[in-house]
C-alpha distance (Angstrom), angle and dihedral (degrees) to the residues before:
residue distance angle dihedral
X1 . . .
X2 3.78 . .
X3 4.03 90.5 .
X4 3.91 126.0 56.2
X5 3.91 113.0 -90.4
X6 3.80 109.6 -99.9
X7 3.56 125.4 -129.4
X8 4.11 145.1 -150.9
X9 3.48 114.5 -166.2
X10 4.14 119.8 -156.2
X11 4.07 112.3 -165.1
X12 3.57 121.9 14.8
X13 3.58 94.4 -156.5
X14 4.47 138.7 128.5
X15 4.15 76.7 -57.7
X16 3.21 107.5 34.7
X17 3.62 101.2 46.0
X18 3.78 83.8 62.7
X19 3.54 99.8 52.3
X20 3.70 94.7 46.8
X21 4.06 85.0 59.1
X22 3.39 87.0 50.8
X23 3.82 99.4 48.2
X24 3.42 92.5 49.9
X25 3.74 94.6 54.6
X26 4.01 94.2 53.6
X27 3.76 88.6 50.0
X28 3.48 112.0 -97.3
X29 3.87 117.2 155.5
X30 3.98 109.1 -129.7
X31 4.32 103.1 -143.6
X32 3.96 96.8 163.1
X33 3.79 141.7 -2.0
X34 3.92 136.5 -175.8
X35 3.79 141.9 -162.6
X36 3.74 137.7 176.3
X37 3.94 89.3 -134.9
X38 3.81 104.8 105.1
X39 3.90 89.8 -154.2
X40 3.45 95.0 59.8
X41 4.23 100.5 48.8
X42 4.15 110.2 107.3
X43 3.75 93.0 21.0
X44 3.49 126.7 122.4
X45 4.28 109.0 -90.8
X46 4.06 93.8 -151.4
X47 3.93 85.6 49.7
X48 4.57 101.4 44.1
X49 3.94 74.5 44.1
X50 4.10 98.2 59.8
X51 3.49 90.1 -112.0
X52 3.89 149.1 107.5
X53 3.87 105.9 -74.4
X54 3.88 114.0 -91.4
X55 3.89 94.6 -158.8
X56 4.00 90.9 -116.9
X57 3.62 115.9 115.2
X58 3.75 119.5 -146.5
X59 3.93 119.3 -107.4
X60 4.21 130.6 -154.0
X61 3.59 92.3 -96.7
X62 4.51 81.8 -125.5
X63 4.21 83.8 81.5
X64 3.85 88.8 51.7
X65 3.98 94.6 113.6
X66 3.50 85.6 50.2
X67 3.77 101.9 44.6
X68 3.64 92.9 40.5
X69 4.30 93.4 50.1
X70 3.64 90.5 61.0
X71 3.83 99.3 40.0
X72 3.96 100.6 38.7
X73 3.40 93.4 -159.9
X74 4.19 120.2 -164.6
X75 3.74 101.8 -134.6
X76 3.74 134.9 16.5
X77 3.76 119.6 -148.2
X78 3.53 116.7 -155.7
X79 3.83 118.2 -165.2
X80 3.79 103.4 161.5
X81 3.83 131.8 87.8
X82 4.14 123.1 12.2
X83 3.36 113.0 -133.8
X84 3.72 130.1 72.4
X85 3.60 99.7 -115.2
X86 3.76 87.2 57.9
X87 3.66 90.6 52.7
X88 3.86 95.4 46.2
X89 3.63 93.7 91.9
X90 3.65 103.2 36.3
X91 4.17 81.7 53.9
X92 3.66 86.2 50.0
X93 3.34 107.3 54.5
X94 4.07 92.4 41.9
X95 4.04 86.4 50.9
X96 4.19 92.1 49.1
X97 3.65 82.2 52.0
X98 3.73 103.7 50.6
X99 3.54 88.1 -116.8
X100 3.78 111.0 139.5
X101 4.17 109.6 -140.9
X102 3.93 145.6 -158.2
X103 3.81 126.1 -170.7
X104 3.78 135.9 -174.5
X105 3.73 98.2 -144.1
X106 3.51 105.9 135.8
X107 3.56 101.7 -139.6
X108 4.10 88.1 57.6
X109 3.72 90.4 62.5
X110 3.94 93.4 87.3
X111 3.83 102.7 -6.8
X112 3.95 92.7 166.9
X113 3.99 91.0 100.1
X114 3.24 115.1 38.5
X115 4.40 94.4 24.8
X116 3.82 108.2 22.4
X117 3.60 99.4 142.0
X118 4.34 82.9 53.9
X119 3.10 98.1 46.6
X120 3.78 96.2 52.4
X121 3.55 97.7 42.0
X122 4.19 84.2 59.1
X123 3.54 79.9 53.1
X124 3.67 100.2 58.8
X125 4.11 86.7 38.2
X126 3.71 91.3 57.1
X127 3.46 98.7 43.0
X128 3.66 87.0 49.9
X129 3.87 98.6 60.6
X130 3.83 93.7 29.9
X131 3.57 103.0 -109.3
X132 3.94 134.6 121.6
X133 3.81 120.3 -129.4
X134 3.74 128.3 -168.0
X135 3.50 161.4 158.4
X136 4.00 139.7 -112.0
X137 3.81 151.3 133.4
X138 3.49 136.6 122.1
X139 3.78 104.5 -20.6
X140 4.00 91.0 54.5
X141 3.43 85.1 87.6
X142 3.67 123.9 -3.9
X143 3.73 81.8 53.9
X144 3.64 105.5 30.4
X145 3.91 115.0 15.8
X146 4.02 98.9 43.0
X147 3.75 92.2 50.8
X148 3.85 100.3 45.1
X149 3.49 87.6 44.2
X150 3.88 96.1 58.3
X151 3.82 83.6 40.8
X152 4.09 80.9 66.1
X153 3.66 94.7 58.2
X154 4.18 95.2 59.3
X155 3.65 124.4 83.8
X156 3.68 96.1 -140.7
X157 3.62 124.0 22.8
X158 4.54 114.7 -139.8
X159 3.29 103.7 164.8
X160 4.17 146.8 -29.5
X161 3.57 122.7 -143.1
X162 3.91 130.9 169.6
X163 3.79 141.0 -179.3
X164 3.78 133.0 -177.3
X165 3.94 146.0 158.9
X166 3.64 138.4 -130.1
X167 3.81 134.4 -175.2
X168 3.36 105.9 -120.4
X169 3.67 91.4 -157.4
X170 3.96 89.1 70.7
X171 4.46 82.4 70.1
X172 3.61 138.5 40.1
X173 3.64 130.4 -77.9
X174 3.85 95.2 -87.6
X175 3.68 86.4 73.5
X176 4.15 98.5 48.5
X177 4.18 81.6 49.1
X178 3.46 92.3 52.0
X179 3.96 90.4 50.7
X180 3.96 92.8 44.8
X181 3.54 95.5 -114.4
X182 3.94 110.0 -176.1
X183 3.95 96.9 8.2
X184 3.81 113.4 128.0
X185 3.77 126.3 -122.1
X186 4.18 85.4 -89.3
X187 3.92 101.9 40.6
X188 4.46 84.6 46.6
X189 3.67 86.6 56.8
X190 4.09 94.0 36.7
X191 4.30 98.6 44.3
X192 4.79 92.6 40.7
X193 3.71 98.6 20.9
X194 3.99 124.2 -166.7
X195 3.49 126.1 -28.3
X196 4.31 105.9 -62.2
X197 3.82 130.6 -163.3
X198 4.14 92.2 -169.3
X199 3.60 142.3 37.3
X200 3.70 131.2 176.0
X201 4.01 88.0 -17.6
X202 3.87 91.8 -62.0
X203 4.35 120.8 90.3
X204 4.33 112.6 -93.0
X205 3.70 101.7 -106.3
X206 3.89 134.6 168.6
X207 3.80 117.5 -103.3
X208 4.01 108.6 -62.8
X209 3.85 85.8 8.0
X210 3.60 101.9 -120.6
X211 3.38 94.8 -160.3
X212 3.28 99.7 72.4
X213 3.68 95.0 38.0
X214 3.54 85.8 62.6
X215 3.25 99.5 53.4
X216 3.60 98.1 48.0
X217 3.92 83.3 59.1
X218 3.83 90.0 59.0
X219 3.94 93.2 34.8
X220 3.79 94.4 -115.4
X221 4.09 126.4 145.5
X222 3.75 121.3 -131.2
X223 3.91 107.8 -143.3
X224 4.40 92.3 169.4
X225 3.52 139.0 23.0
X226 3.67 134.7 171.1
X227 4.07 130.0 -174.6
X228 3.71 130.2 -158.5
X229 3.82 127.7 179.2
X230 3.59 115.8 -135.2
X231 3.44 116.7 -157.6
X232 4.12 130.6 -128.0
X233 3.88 103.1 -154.0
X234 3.89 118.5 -170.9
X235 3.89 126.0 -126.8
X236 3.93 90.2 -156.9
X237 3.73 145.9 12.0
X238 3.96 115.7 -46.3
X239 3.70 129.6 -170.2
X240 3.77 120.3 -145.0
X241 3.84 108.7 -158.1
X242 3.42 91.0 -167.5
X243 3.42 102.8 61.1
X244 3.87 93.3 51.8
X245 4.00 91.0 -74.3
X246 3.96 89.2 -66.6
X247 3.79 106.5 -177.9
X248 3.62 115.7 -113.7
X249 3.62 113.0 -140.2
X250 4.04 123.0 -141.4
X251 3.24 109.9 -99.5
X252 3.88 96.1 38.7
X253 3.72 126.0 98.0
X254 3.70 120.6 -84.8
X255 3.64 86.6 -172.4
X256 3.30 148.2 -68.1
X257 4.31 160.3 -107.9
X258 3.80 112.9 -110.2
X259 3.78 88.8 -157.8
X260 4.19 108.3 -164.4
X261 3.40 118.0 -174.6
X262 4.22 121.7 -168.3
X263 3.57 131.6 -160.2
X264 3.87 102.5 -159.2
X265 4.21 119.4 -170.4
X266 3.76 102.4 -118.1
X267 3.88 79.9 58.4
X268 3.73 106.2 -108.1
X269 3.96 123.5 141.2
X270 3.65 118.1 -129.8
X271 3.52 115.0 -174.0
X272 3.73 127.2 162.9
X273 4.14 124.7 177.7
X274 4.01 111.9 -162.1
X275 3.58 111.0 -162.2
X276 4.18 125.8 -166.0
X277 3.18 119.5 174.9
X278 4.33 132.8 161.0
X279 3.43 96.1 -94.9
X280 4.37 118.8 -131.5
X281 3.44 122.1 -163.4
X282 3.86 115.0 -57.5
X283 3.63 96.5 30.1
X284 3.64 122.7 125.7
X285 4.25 142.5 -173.4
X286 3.77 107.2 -108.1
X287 3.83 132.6 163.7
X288 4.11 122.7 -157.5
X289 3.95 119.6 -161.0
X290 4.16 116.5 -170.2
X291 3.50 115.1 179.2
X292 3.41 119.4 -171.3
X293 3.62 121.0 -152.3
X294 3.79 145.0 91.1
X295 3.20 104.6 -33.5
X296 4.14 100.6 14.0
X297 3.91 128.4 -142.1
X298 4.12 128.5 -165.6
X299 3.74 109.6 -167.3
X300 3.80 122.7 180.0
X301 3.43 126.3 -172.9
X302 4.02 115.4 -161.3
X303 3.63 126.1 -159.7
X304 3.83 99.5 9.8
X305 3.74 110.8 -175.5
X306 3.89 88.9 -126.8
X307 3.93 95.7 -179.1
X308 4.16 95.5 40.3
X309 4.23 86.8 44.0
X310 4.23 89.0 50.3
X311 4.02 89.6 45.8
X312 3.88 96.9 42.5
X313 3.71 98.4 43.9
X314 3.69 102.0 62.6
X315 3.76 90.3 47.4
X316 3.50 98.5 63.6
X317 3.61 81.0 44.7
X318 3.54 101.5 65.2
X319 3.92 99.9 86.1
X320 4.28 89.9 58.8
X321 4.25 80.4 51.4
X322 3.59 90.6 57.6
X323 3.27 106.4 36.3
X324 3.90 95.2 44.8
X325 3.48 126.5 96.4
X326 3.88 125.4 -86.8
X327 3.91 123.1 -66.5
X328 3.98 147.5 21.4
X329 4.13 97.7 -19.9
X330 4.00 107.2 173.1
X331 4.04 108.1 -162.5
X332 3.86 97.1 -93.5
X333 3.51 82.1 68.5
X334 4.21 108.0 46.2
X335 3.77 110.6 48.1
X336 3.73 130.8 -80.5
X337 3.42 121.4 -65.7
X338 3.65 119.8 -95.4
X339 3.93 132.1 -163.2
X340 3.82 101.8 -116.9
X341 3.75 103.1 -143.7
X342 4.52 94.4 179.4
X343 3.50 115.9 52.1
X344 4.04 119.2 -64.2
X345 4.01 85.8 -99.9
X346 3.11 99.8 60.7
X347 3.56 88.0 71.2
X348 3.31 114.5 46.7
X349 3.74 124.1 90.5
């Protein structure tokens, strides 16, 4: 593309504050932007973001169809809610406009188990106006591409399992809810229950089931999968920051493991435990990979910068998005991400 790639951005938030940095830097040409925060329509994007000003003043993301019909943007980023449903709109209205689109919503990631009939119905929408929408962030490839890879160097595959932790401070208050922060012994049990194998008709998974993503990577088929929260009580006072800097009683959860375990047909574990937790002093993100096989590898990787990683991967992703094919392509299906070391333009088609 003889032109810099241009950009929409949707949320200027923790996340997408981040990402719009990081846009910027690999070249990307800012023409519109839109939040649902009333303080931040008619300012400056570059400036809500941290940055220089970009000369694009955000819009209330209800004129999108008409902001995004004059600009004809390349690529919309969405940084604002997690789950798909959320994101069904925002995908929508980028898809009407021939605007191609990425978001970082967690529940996008692999939305086949827990939102199938969404997910395909984007599908059919993209496909219908020509454009490709997706899904990354962080557990593209910390938690998908570096353990399928070391999965490539065995012989014979037993079994993968992987754990990690993340401060749920560093994201909204969706996050510390979905990790049962401030629930008591009774009201953990009460709001996630025992351990399940079904919900709704579909298997319990963790946002973007990673699981399954994995094992698309590696061509396997889940046939079970069960989920169990574990619970992270604290033995003192807490404060969660982002839940106004509520106190945290001892005694009430901190956070917790969602634990899933899969069953997959060609007889190969997957299990995967994501922790969040309010962080204290001392505490630090880490991810932990074992793969058992013939030969056998343990990787950890210690202070990941979770919320940087899940900002910078889709970026360098956004030439694949364009240049793909029409309709909802999650990253098992576009190629691996690459570090894009020229501006994004360079490489697209």
């Amino acid at each position: 593309m003889d032109r810099k790639v241009r950009a929409a951005h949707f949320g200027i938030g923790k996340m997408g504050s981040i990402m719009v940095k990081y846009a910027v830097e690999h070249g990307v040409e800012y023409v519109a932007a839109f939040s649902h925060n009333k303080g931040q329509i008619g300012k400056d994007l570059g400036e809500v973001a941290g940055i220089k000003p970009l000369g694009v003043l955000i819009s209330d993301v209800e004129l999108a169809d008409e902001v995004l019909a004059e600009t004809k943007p390349d690529i919309g980023l969405i940084t604002t809610q997690g789950a798909m449903i959320q994101n069904k709109p925002l995908y929508e209205v980028c898809a009407r406009n021939k605007v191609n689109a990425i978001s970082i919503g967690e529940w996008c990631l692999w939305p086949y188990t827990a939102d199938k009939e969404i997910a395909e119905e984007l599908d059919e929408y993209a496909k219908k106006y020509g454009v490709t929408l997706s899904a990354s962030g962080c557990p593209e490839v910390i938690w998908g591409v570096v353990p399928t890879t070391l999965c490539s160097a065995t012989n014979r595959l037993i079994k993968i399992h992987g754990d990690c932790m993340l401060n749920v401070d560093d994201y909204g208050p969706s996050v510390s809810d979905m990790h049962g922060v401030d629930l008591s012994p009774e009201e953990f049990l009460e709001h996630f229950g025992p351990e399940v194998d079904m919900i709704d008709g579909h298997f319990p998974c963790a946002p973007g089931d990673q699981n399954a993503y994995i094992a698309d990577q590696l061509g396997l088929h889940v046939t079970r999968q069960i989920m169990k929260h574990v619970p992270i009580y604290a033995d003192h006072d807490v404060i969660c920051k982002n839940r106004g800097g509520v106190v945290v009683k001892a005694g009430r959860a901190i956070g917790d493991y969602m634990a899933i375990i899969s069953e997959t047909e060609e007889g190969i574990p997957i299990e995967f435990f994501v922790g969040g937790k309010v962080y204290e002093e001392g505490d630090k993100d880490w991810v932990k990979w074992d793969i058992e096989g013939e030969p056998s590898y343990h990787f950890t990787l210690l202070e990941p910068a979770t919320p940087q990683a899940t900002c910078a991967t889709p970026i360098n992703k956004i030439p694949e998005v364009i240049n793909a094919e029409p309709g909802f392509l999650v990253g098992t299906r576009l190629p691996i991400n690459t570090y894009k070391s020229r501006p994004l333009n360079e490489y697209v088609k």
